[in-house]
C-alpha positions as CSV (number, residue, x, y, z in Angstrom):
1,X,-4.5,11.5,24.2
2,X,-6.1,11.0,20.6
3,X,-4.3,13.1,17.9
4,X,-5.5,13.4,14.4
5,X,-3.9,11.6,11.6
6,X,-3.0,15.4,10.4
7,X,-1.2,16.6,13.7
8,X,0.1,13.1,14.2
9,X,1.5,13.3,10.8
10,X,2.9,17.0,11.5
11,X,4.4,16.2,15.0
12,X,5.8,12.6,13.5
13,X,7.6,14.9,10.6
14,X,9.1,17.5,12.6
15,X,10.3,15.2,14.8
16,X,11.9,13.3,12.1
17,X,13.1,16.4,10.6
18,X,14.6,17.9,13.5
19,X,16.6,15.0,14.1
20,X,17.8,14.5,11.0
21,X,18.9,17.9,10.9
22,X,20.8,18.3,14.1
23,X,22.6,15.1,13.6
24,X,23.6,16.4,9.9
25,X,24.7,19.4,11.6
26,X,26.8,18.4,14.2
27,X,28.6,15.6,12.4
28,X,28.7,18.4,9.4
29,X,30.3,20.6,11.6
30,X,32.7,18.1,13.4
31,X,33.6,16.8,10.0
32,X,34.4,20.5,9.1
33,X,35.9,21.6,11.8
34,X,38.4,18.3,11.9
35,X,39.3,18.5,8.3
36,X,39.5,22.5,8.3
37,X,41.9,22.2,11.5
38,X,43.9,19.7,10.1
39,X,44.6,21.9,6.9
40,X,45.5,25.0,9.0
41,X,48.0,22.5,11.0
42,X,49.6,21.7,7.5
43,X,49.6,25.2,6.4
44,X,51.4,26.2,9.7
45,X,54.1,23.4,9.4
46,X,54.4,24.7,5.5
47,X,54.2,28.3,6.9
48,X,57.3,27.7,8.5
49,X,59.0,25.5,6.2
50,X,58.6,29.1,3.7
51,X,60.0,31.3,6.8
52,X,62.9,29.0,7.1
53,X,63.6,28.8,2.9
54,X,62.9,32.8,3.0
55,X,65.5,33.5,5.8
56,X,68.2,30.9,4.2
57,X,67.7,33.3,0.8
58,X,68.9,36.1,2.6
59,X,72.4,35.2,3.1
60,X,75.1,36.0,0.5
61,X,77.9,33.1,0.3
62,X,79.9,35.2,-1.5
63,X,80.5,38.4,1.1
64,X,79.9,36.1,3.8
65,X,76.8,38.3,5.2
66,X,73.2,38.8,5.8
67,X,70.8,41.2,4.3
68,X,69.7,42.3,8.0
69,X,66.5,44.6,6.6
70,X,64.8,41.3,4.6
71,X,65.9,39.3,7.7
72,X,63.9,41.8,10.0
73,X,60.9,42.3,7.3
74,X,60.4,38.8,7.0
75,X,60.7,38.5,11.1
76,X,57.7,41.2,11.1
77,X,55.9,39.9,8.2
78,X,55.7,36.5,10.6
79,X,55.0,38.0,14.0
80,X,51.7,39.7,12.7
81,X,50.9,36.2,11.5
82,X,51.7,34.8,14.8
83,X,55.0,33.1,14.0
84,X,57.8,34.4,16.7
85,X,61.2,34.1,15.0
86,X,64.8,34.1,16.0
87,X,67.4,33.8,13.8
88,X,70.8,32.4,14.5
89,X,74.0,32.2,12.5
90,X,76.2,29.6,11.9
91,X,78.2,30.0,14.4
92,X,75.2,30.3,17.0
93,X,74.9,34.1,16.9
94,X,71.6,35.7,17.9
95,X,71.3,37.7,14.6
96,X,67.5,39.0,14.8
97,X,64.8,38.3,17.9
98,X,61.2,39.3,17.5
99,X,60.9,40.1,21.0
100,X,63.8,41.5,21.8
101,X,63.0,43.8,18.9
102,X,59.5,44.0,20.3
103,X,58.4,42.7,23.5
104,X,55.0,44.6,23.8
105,X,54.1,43.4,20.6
106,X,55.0,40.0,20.8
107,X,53.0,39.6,23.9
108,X,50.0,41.4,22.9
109,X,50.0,38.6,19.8
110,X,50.8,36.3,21.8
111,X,48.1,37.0,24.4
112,X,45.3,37.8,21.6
113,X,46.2,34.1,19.9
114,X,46.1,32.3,23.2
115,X,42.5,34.0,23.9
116,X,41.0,33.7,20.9
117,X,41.8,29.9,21.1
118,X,40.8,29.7,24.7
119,X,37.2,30.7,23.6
120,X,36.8,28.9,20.3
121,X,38.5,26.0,21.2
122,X,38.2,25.8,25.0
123,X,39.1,22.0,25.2
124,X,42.0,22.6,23.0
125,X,44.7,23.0,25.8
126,X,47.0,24.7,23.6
127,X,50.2,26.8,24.2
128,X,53.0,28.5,22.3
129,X,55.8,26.0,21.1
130,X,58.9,26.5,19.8
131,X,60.7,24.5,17.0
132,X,64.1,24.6,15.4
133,X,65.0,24.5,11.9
134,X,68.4,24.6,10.4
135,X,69.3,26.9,7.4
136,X,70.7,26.2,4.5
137,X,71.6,26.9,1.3
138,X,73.8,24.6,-1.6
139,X,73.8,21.7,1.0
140,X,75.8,24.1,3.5
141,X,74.2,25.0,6.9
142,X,74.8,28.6,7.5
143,X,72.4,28.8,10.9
144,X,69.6,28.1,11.9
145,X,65.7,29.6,12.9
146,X,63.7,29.2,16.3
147,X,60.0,30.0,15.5
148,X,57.5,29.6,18.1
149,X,53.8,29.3,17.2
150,X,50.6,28.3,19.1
151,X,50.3,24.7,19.3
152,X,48.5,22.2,17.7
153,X,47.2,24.6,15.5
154,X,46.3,28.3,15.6
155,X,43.4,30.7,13.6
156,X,43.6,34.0,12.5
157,X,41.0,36.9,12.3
158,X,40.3,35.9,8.8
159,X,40.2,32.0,9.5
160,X,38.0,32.6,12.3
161,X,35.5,35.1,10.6
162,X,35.2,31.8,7.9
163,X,34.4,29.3,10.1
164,X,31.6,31.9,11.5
165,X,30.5,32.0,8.7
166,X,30.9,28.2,7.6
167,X,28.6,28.2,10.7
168,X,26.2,30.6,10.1
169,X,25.4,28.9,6.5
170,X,24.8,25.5,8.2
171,X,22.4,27.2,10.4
172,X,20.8,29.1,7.8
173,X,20.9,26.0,5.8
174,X,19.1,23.8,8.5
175,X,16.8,26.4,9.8
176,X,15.6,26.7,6.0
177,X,15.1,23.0,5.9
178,X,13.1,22.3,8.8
179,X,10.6,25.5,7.6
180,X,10.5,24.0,4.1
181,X,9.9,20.8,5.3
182,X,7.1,22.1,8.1
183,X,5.3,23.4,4.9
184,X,5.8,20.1,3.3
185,X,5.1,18.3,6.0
186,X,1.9,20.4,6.5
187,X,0.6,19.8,2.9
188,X,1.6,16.1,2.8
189,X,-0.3,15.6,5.9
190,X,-3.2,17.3,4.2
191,X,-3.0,15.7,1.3
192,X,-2.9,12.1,2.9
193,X,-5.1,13.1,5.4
194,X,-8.1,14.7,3.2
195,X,-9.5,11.9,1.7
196,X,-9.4,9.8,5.2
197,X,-11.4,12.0,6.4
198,X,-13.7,12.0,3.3
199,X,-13.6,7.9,3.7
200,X,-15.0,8.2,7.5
201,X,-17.7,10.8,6.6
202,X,-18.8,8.5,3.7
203,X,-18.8,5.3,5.7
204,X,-20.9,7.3,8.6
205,X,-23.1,8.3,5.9
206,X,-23.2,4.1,4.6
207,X,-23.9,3.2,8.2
208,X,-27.0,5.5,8.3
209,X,-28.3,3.4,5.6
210,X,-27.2,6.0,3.1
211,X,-25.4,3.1,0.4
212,X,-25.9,5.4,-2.6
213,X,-23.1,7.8,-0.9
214,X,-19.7,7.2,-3.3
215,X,-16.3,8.7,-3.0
216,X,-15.6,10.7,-6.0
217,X,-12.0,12.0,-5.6
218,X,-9.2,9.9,-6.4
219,X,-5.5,9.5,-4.8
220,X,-2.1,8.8,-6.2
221,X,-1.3,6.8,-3.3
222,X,-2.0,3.3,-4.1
223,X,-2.6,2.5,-0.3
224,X,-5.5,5.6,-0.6
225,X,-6.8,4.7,-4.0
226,X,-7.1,1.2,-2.7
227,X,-8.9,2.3,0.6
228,X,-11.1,4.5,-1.5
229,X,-12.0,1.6,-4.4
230,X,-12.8,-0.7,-1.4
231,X,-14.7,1.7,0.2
232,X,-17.1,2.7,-3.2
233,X,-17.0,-1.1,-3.4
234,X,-18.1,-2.2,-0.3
235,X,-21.1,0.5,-0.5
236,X,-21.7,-0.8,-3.7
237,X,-22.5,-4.3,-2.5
238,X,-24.6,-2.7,0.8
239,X,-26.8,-1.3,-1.7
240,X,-27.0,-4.3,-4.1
241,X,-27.7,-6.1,-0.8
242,X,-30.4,-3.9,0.5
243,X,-32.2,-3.9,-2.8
244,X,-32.2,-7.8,-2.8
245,X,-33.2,-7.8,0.8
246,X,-36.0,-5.8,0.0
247,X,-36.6,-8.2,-2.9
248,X,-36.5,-11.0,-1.0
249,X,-39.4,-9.4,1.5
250,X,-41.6,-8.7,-1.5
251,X,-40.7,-12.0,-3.6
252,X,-41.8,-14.1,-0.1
253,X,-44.8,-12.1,0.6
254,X,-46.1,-12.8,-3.4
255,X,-45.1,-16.5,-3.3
256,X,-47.4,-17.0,0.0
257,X,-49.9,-14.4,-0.8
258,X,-50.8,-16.0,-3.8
259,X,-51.6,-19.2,-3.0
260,X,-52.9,-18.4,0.5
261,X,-55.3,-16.3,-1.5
262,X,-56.4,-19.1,-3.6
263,X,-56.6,-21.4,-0.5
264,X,-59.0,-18.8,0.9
265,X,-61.5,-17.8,-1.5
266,X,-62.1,-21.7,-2.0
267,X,-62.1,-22.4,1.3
268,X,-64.3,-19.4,2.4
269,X,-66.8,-20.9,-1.0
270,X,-67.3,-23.9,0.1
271,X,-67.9,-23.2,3.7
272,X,-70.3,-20.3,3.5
273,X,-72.4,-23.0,0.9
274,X,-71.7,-20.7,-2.5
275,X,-69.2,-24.1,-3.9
276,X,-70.1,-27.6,-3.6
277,X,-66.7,-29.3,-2.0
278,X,-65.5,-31.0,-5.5
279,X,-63.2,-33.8,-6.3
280,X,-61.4,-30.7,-8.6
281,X,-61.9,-28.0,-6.5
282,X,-60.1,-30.0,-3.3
283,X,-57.4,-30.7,-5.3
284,X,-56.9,-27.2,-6.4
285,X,-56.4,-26.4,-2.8
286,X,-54.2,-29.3,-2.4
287,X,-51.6,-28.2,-4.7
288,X,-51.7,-24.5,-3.5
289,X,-51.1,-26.4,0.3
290,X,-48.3,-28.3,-1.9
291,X,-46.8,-25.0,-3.3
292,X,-46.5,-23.5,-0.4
293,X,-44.4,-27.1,1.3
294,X,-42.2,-26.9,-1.6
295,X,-41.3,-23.5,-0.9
296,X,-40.9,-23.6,2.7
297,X,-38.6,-26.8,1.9
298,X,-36.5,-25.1,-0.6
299,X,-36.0,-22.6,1.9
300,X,-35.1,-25.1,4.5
301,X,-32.6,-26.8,1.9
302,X,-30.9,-23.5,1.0
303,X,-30.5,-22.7,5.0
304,X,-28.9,-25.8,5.6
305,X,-26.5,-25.6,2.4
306,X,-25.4,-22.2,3.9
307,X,-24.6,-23.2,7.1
308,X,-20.6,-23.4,7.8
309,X,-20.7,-26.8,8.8
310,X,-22.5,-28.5,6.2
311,X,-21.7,-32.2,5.6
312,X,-20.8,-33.8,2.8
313,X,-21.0,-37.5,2.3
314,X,-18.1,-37.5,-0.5
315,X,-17.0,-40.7,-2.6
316,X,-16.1,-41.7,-5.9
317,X,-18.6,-41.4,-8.4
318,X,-19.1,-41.1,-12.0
319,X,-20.2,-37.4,-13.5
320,X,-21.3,-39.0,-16.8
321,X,-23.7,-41.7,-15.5
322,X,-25.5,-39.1,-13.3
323,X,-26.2,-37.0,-16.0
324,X,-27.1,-39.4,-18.2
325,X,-30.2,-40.7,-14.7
326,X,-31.2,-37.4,-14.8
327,X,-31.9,-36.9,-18.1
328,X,-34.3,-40.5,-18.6
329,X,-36.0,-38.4,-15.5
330,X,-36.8,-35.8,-18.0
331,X,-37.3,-38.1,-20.6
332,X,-41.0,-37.6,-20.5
333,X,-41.7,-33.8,-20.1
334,X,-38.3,-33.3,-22.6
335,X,-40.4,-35.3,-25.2
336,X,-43.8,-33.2,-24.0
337,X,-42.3,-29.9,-25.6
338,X,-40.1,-32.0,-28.5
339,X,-36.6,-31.6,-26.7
340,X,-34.2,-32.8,-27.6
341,X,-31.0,-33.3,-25.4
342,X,-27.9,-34.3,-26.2
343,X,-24.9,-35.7,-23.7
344,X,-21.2,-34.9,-25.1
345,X,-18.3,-36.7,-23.5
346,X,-17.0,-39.7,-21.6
347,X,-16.9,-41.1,-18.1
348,X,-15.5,-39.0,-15.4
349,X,-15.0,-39.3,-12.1
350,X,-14.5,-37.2,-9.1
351,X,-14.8,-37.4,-5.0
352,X,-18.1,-35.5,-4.0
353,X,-21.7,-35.9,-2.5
354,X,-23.7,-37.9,-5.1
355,X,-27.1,-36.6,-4.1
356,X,-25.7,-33.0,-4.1
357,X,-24.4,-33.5,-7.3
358,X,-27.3,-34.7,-8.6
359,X,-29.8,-32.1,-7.2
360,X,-27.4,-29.8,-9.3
361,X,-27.6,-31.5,-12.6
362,X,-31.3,-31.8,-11.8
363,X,-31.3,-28.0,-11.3
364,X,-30.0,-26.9,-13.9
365,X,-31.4,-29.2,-16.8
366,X,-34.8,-28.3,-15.2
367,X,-34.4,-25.3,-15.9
368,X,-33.2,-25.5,-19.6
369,X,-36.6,-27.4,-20.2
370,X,-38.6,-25.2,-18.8
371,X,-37.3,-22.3,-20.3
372,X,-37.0,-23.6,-23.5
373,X,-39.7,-23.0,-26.4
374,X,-40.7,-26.3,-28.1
375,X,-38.3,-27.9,-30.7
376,X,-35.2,-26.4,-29.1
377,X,-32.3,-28.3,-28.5
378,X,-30.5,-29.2,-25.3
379,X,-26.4,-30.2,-25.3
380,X,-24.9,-31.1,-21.9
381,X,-21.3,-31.7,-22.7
382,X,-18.7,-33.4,-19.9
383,X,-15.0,-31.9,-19.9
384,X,-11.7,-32.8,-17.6
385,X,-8.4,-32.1,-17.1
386,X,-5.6,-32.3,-14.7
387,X,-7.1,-30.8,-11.8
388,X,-11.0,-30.7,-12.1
389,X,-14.0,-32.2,-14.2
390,X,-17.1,-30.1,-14.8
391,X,-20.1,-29.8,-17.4
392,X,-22.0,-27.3,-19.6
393,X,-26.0,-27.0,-20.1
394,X,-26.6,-25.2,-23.1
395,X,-29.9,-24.2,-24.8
396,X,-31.4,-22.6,-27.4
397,X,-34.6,-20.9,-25.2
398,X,-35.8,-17.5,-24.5
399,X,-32.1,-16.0,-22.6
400,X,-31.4,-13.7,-20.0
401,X,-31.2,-10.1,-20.3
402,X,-27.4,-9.1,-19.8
403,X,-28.6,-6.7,-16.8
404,X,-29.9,-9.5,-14.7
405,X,-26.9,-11.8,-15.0
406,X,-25.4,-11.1,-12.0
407,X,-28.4,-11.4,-9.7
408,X,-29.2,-14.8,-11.0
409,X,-27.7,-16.8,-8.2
410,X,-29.4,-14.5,-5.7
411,X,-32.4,-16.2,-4.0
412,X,-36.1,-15.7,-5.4
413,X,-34.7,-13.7,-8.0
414,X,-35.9,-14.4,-11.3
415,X,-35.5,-13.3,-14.6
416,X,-39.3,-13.0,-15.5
417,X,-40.9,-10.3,-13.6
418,X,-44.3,-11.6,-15.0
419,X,-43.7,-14.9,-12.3
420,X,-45.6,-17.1,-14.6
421,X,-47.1,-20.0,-12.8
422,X,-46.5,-22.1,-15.5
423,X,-42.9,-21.2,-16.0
424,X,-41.6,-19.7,-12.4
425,X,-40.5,-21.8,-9.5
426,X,-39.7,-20.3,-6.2
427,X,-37.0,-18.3,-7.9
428,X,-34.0,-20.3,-5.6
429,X,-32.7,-23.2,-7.2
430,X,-30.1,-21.7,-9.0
431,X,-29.4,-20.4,-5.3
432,X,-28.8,-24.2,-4.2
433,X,-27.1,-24.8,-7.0
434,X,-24.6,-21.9,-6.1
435,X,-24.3,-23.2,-2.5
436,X,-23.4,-27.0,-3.3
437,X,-21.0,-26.0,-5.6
438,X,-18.7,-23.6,-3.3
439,X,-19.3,-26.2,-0.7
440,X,-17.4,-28.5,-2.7
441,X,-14.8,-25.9,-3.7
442,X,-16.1,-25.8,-6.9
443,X,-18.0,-22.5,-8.9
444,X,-20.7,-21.6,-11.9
445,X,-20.7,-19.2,-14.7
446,X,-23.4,-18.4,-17.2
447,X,-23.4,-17.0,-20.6
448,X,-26.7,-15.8,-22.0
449,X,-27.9,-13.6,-25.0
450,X,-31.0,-12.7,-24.6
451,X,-33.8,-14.9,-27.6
452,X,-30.5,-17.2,-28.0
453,X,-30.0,-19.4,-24.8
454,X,-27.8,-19.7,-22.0
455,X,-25.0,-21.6,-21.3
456,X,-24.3,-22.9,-17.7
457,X,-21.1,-24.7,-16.9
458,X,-19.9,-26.3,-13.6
459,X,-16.6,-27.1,-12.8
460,X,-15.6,-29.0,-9.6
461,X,-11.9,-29.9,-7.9
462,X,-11.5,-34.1,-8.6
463,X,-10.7,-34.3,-5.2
């Protein structure tokens, strides 16, 4: 049967709490009740130990006698305590018996003590026990006193009303506990359980396409706080994923549309007679028929570099010399708008896929030219060190505005809204650049101020 985490949370504390509870109670009270019992054993034994020094003071060396009324107060004073005395000279003379002075008395004590234990203590076992002292005074014995007592130990009224009321505190105590921590318990379970249940109405709302929904409280339970970043986070990315799927439809439809447009109005010219078919006009419609190849094959090289089990032809091979190929490839449109590139640094080499590497550095330099106003200046600079080698393309062109760096690297998304035809490709190379890069464990980052340049540096793993 499902509970929810609130009455699981409940139930899972007042279990807890109960327990702990009894089992501080019971060994709380055992602990009491042994150490309390094993006080009122030593008071007894010093109880009698005063009788007997009491008794020994009340014989006179000197007139060879006993002061018989202390002898018989003190005798009293210990049966209503429950000691039962006899007193015996030193010549073994009975000089003073409790129950022969008082028989009904003694027993009525005696009964009401052997009760009282029988009920509190009913696995005692206990009886009345007699043991003798001798008395003595300057070293002389001068008798000696029988006193019996309930044995091992024996309470009072008085003794007895405290350990009732020992008893009654610990179940006061514990009572007040588990209803303070029911309360706590309660509100704790609340508290923990509040903005769970805030997270699951949230993420029902994300799974209805809802990704602007947010969770606005916050928790001082890491665990919660964590739950609740990751949530925000991960709606965060749904909607920054929707809005780029949605991109992508519309940035697909335009690249087609256009050129499909072009290819029909020419196509629909010549055949209904308005055009002549032209050497210039057929080759118009011949690059639009290329356009749309190129893109369907950059397409088809970003869904392969995606897939999981992409293949990678690694070996040795030098970073410097294949930037240095790729940029006599440029030569001629570099001098076109008066570039002029510069390569920084040495040899360095590193186990990867040469043509994957290469379609980077083409990539990326390609688009430094194109977006770079004539006269500009180009610096691709080579670093290394223990662990990896990489390079930076930095020019001085037009920039990208700081709120479209992180889209970049998303496919057909481009930084110039206007898609130029001069200027705009099919808006995914950085995409493929992206893609062969994590492939070979390796990762891009970009700096850009917009009307200053960009910088774009690669770093890969050497192995």
């Amino acid at each position: 049967m499902r509970q929810s985490i609130k009455s699981r949370l409940s139930s899972t504390i007042l279990v807890i709490v109960l327990l702990t509870i009894g089992i501080i109670s019971f060994l709380s009270n055992i602990l009491i009740n042994k150490q309390f019992t094993n006080y009122i054993s030593k008071q007894q034994e010093l109880k009698a130990q005063i009788i007997t020094s009491s008794i020994s003071q009340q014989y006179s060396t000197f007139t060879d006698q006993w002061n018989m009324d202390y002898v018989h107060a003190i005798g009293m004073f210990s049966l209503y305590e429950g000691y039962i005395i006899k007193v015996y000279d030193k010549d073994g003379m009975l000089l003073w018996d409790a129950q022969a002075h008082d028989m009904k008395l003694c027993n009525q004590i005696m009964d009401e003590i052997s009760e009282r234990m029988r009920i509190q203590y009913p696995q005692l076992n206990g009886d009345f026990t007699s043991v003798s002292q001798p008395l003595s005074q300057d070293g002389n014995v001068i008798g000696s006193v029988s006193i019996s007592y309930f044995g091992p130990f024996f309470l009072n009224e008085n003794e007895f009303r405290f350990i009732h009321s020992l008893n009654i505190i610990l179940l006061s105590v514990g009572v007040l506990s588990l209803v303070v921590s029911l309360l706590v318990g309660h509100l704790l379970a609340k508290r923990i359980s509040r903005p769970i249940l805030n997270t699951v109405e949230v993420t029902k709302q994300i799974a209805d396409g809802k990704y602007e929904a947010r969770l606005e409280e916050k928790s001082d339970t890491d665990e919660l706080q964590l739950l609740i970043t990751s949530i925000n986070h991960l709606a965060e990315s749904l909607e920054t994923m929707e809005k780029l799927r949605k991109q992508l439809t519309e940035d697909v439809a335009h690249e087609l549309r256009t050129p499909i447009t072009i290819l029909q109005s020419y196509l629909e010219a010549m055949t209904e007679g308005i055009w002549e078919p032209s050497e210039e006009r057929l080759q118009s419609c011949y690059d639009e028929v290329v356009r749309i190849g190129t893109l369907v094959k950059d397409l088809e090289s970003l869904a392969k570099l995606e897939k999981d089990n992409l293949h990678l032809n690694k070996q040795e091979i030098d970073l410097r010399t294949i930037i240095d190929q790729v940029v006599s490839t440029f030569e001629a449109e570099s001098m076109n708008k008066k570039l002029l590139i510069t390569v920084q640094g040495g040899h360095t080499y590193l186990m990867a896929d040469l043509s994957r590497i290469k379609q980077v550095v083409v990539n990326l330099l390609s688009n430094a030219i194109k977006y770079s106003e004539e006269g500009c200046n180009i610096t691709v600079a080579l670093f290394e060190n223990k662990d990896n080698v990489g390079f930076s393309i930095q020019d001085t062109g037009a920039g990208i505005p700081a709120d479209e760096l992180p889209y970049i690297f998303e496919r057909f998304y481009r930084a110039d809204k206007s898609r130029n035809r001069m200027t705009g490709g099919s808006g995914i190379g950085l995409t493929i650049v992206k893609s062969i890069l994590h492939a070979h464990g390796g990762n891009i980052t970009v700096q850009s101020e917009l009307g200053q340049g960009s910088t774009f540096t690669v770093t890969l793993p050497k192995a």
